[in-house]
N, C-alpha and C positions, 0 to 999 in steps of 0.2 A: 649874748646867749641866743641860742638857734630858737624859735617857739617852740613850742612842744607839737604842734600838729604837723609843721615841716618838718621838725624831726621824725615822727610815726612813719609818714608819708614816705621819707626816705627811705625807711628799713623795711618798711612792708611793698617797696615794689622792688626788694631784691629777694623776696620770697614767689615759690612757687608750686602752692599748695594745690590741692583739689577743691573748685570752690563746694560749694561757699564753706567759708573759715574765719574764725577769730583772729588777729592779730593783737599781741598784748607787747608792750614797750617793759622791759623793765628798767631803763631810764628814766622812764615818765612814771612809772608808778614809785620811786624813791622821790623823784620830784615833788612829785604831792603830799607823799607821806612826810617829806623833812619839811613842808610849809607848812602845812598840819602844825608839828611839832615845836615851833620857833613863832608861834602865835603869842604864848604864854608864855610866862618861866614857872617850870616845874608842871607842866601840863604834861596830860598821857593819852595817848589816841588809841581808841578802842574800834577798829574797823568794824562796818555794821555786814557780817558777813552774806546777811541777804542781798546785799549790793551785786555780788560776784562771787559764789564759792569757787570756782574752778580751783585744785589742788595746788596747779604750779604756781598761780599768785597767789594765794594762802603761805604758800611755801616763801615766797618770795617776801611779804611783807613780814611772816614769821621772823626772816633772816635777819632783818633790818631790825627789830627789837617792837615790834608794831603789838598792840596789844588784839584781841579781837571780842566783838559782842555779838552773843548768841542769843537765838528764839525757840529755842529748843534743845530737847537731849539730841536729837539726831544731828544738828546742828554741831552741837560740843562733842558727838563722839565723832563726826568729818575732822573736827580741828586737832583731835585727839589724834585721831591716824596719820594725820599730816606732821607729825612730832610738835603743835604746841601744846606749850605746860598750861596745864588748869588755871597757875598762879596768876597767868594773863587771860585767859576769860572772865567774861560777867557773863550772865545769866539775865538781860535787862529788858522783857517782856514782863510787865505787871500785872499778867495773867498767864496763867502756868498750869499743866494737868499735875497734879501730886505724884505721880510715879517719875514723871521729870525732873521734878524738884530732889526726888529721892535718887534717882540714879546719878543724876549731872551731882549732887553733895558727895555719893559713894565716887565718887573719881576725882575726888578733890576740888569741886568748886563751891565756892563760900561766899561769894556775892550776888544778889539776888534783889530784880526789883519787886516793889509792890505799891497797888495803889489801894487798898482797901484794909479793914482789918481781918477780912474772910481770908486775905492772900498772906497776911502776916502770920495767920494761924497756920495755914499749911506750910508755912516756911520752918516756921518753929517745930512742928512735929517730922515735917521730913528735912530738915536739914538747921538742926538746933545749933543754936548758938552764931550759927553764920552772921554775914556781915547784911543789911539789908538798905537799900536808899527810895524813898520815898517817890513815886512819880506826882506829879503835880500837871494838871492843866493850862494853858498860857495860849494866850490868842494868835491860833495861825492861821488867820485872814491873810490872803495875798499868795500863799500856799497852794501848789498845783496840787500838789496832794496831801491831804488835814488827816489828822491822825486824832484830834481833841474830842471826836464823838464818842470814839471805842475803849480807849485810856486814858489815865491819870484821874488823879483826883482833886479836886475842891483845893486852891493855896489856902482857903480859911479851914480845910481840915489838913493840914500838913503838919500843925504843929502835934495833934492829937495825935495823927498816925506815928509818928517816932517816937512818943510816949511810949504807947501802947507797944510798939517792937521794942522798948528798952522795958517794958516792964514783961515780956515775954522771954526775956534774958535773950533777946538777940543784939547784937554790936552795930553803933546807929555811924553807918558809913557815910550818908550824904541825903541830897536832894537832886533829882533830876528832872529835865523837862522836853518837848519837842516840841519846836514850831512846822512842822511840816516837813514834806519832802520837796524840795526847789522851790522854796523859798524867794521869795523877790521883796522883799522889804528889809531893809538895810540893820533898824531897829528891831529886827523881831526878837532875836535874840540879850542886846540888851533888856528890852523893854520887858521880857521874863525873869530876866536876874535880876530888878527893880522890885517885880512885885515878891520875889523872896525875902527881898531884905526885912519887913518886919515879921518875917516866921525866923530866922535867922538871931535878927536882934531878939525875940523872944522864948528862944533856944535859948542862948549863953545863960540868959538868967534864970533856968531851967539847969544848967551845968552843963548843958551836949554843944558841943562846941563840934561843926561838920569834917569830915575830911577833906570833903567834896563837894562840889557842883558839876553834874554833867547838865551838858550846853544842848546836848543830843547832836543829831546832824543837820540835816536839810540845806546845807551850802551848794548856792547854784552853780551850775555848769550852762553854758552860753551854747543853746543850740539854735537851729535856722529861728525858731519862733520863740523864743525867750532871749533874745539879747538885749534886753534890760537890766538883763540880773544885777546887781549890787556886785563890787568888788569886793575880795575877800577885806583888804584892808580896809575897807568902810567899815564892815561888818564888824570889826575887830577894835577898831579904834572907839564905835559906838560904846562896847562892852566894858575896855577898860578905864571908859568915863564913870561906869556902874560900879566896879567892881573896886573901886577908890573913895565908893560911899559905906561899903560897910564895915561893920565894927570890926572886919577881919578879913583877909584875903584867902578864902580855902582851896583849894590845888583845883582846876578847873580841869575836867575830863571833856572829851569830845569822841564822836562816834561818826566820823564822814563813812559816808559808805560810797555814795555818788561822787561826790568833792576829789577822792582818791581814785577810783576806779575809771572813771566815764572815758577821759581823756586819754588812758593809757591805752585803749584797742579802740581798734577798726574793725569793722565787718566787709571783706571781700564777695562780692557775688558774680555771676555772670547771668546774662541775660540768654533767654533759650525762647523768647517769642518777641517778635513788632510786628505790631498791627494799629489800625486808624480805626478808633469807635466815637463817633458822633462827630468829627475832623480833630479829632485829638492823639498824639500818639501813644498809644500804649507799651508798655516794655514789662514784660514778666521775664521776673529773676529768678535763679533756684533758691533764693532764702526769702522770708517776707514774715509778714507778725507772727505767725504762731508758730517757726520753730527758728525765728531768732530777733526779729524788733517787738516787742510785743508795747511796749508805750506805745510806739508809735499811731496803735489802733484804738487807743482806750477811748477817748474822745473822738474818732474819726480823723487823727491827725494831730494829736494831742503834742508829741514830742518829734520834731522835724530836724531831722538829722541831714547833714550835709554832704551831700552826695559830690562824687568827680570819679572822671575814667580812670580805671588802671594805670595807662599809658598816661600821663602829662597831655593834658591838650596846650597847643600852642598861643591858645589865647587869642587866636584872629577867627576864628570859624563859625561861620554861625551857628546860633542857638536854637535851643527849641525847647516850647513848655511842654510836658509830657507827664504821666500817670504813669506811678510806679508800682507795679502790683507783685504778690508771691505766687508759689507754687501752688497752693493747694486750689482744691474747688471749690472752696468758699466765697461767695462775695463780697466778705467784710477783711479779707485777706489786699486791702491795699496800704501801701506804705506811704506814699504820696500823692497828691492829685496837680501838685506846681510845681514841680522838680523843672531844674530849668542843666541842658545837657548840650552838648554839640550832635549837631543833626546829624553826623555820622554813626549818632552809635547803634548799633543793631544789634543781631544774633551772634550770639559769639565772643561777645564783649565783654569784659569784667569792670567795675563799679567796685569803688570804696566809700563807705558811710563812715562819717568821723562821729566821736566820744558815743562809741558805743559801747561800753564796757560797764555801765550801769543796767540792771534789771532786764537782760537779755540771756544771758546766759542761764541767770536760775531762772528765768519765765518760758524758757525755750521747751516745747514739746514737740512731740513727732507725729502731729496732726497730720492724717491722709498719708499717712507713713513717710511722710517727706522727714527724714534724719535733721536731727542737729546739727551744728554746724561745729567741728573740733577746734580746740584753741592751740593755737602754738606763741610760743614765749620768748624774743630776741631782747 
């Protein structure tokens, strides 16, 4: 089998768009969705649409039977106009404005997380009887980005809160959790479906027996400065060590959003200035953090994306370290500061950035009017 980044690589340089531009693979995005799906038996992938909305991979994963989870109404009425059915949304932010919860229930959707009993109350008045699953808290130490400050709640209150939604006449759908976004510890994810197991065994004898466990997402993707990440199959093989401990095996949900997207597009740019500041070369592109890497700036270089010329370089040329900056007038507008490139390239030039298809596209604005960057889809 070809990789998946030699295969991108191949399709996107027999494109010839206006830079800068998205390139999105829809062989690689079934790639990741059908490994996704063949983790489990009987698992369901709920893509985390903050990942990537763009409509034509929405469309694309829709095709394939992919489920999708939303953080809002605006969110579920995008997937709505895209033709998915409500049947496959969740609603799994366990904080919610009430008119959200009332509009996304009036179009048909009926699963709903929550981490509190404040959030089970609004569930039940704006969207009675629905189906609801409990978020819970779990240590994502190791986590480029933690999520356990703002949501979930207490595993020692998990079992009260499903109570409390069963005695609110809501239908008790499951338990869910998140270890982070890019993740780097192998165990994170068992090591949360561990500590459900005695809310779990103390359900049954309670009569609620789960439908589910969602695992959440945060499965890494291998970029210049994380290639450490854990293999999927590590990650997998840790879980179904866990999930052979408890009193039952409930249908395991998952929510990749990066996992599926990242690896499917490239970001095409050309470069429109070189210049030497302090004996270092600089190179500004027309795309940069804020209207299309935006990780890349969060930390000063947080997420390092892997850059190569348009053209194939030959492999013999020499190199050179260089800073890779965007368009706008901003100072904090650089992409890289050790990008390593063949000393040929200059003005004119076009640059491909690998697995960018995560948090770029919905993070992209049109700072100093410099435009978004359009996706197209082979």
């Amino acid at each position: 089998m070809i990789p998946n980044d030699v295969e991108i690589l191949k399709q996107v340089r027999l494109t010839n768009y206006m830079t800068p531009y998205f390139f999105t693979s829809r062989a690689i995005l079934k790639h990741n969705y059908e490994t996704f799906v063949n983790l489990f038996d009987n698992a369901e992938i709920y893509y985390a649409l903050k990942a990537n909305s763009d409509p034509k991979i929405l469309s694309y994963l829709n095709g394939l039977g992919c489920g999708f989870e939303a953080a809002s109404f605006f969110e579920i009425e995008h997937l709505l106009q895209v033709g998915v059915s409500a049947s496959n949304i969740m609603y799994g932010t366990s904080v919610k404005p009430p008119e959200h919860i009332e509009k996304s229930f009036q179009q048909g959707i009926t699963r709903f997380a929550a981490d509190s009993k404040e959030e089970i109350d609004k569930i039940a008045t704006c969207a009675p009887e629905s189906r609801v699953f409990v978020r819970v808290i779990v240590d994502d130490t190791g986590s480029v980005f933690k999520m356990s400050e703002r949501f979930g709640a207490p595993v020692e209150m998990a079992k009260e809160l499903v109570l409390y939604a069963r005695q609110k006449n809501l239908k008790i759908y499951g338990i869910s959790f998140y270890v982070g976004s890019q993740a780097t510890e192998a165990k994170r994810w068992a090591n949360g479906l561990r500590i459900l197991k005695p809310v779990i065994e103390e359900l049954s004898h309670e009569g609620i027996s789960l439908e589910m466990v969602n695992i959440g997402g945060g499965f890494p993707v291998l970029y210049d400065n994380h290639k450490e990440a854990p293999h999927l199959s590590e990650i997998v093989a840790n879980i179904h060590n866990v999930l052979h401990q408890l009193p039952y095996i409930p249908k395991i949900i998952m929510e990749p959003g990066r996992g599926i997207v990242a690896s499917s597009t490239v970001l095409v740019c050309t470069v429109f200035s070189r210049s030497v500041r302090n004996g270092r070369v600089w190179l500004c592109l027309d795309a940069g953090i804020y209207n299309a890497l935006y990780e890349a700036m969060i930390h000063q270089g947080s997420t390092g994306y892997t850059v190569q010329p348009f053209i194939p370089s030959q492999g013999d040329e020499p190199t050179m370290f260089c800073t890779l900056a965007g368009p706008t007038g901003d100072s904090l507008d650089i992409i890289a500061r050790h990008a390593v490139l063949p000393e040929y390239i200059t003005v004119g030039d076009k640059l491909i950035f690998e697995n960018t298809g995560a948090y770029t596209v919905t993070m992209a604005s049109a700072f100093n009017g410099f435009p978004k960057p359009e996706l197209y889809i082979g």
